[in-house]
C-alpha positions as CSV (number, residue, x, y, z in Angstrom):
1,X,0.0,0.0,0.0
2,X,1.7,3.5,-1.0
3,X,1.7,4.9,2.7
4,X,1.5,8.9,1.5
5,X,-1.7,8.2,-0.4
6,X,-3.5,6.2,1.4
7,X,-2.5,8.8,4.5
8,X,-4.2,11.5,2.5
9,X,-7.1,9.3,1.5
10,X,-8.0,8.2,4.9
11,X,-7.7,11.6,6.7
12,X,-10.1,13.2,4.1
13,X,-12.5,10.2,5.5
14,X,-11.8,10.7,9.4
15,X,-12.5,14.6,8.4
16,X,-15.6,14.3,6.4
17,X,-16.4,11.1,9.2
18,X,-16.2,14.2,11.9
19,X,-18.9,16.3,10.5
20,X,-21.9,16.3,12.9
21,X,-26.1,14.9,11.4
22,X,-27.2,17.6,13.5
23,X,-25.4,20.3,11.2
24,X,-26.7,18.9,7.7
25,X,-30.2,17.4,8.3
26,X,-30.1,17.1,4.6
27,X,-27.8,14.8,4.8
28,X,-23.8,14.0,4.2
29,X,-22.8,12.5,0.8
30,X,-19.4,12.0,-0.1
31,X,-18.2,11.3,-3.3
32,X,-14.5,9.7,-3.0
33,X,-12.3,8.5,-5.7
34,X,-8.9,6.9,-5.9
35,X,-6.9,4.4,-7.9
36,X,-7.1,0.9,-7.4
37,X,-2.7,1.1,-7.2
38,X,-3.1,3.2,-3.6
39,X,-5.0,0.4,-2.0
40,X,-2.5,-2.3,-2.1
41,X,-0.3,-4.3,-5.3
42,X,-2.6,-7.4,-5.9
43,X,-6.7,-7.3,-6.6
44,X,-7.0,-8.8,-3.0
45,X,-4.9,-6.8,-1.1
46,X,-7.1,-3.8,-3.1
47,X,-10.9,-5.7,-2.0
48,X,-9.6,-5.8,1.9
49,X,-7.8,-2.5,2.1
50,X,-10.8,-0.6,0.3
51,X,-12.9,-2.6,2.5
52,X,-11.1,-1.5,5.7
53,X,-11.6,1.7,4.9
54,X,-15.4,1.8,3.7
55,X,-15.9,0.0,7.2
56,X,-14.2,2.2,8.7
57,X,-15.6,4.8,7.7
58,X,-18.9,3.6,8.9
59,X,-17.6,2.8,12.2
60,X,-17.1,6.8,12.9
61,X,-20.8,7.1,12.6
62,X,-20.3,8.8,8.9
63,X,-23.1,8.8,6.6
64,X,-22.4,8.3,2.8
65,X,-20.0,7.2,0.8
66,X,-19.4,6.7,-3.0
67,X,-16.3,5.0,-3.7
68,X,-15.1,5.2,-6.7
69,X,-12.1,3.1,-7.9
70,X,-10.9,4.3,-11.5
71,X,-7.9,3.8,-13.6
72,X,-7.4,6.7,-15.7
73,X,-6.7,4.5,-18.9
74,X,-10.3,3.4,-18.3
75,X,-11.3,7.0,-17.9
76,X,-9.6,7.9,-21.2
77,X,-11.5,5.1,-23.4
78,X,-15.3,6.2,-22.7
């Protein structure tokens, strides 16, 4: 797992995790997106880290998230 990225990618969570219902009755909906590369160096290692986090996540009482896991090659064909 690259340490720097994930770092960043997991203290925007805990930050947007912190934000209190009470302030934003409409709700919180964050939109997150990273490359499957930052989450580990094999497709498994990628499924449990990015599953660590989304639970995570959860586990700070947070309310939505949309992960999104893009390759820009894949980006770049559409």
């Amino acid at each position: 797992m690259h340490a720097g990225i994930m770092l960043g990618a997991l203290a925007s969570l805990n930050s947007v995790s912190k934000i209190p219902y009470s302030d934003c009755k409409d709700g919180v909906s964050n939109t997150f997106s990273i490359v499957p590369e930052s989450l580990g160096n094999t497709r498994d290692e990628q499924v449990d880290n990015g599953g660590v986090s989304y639970r995570g996540y959860f586990m700070k009482n947070a309310h939505h998230l949309n992960l999104n896991v893009l390759r820009k090659e894949v980006l770049r064909m559409r």
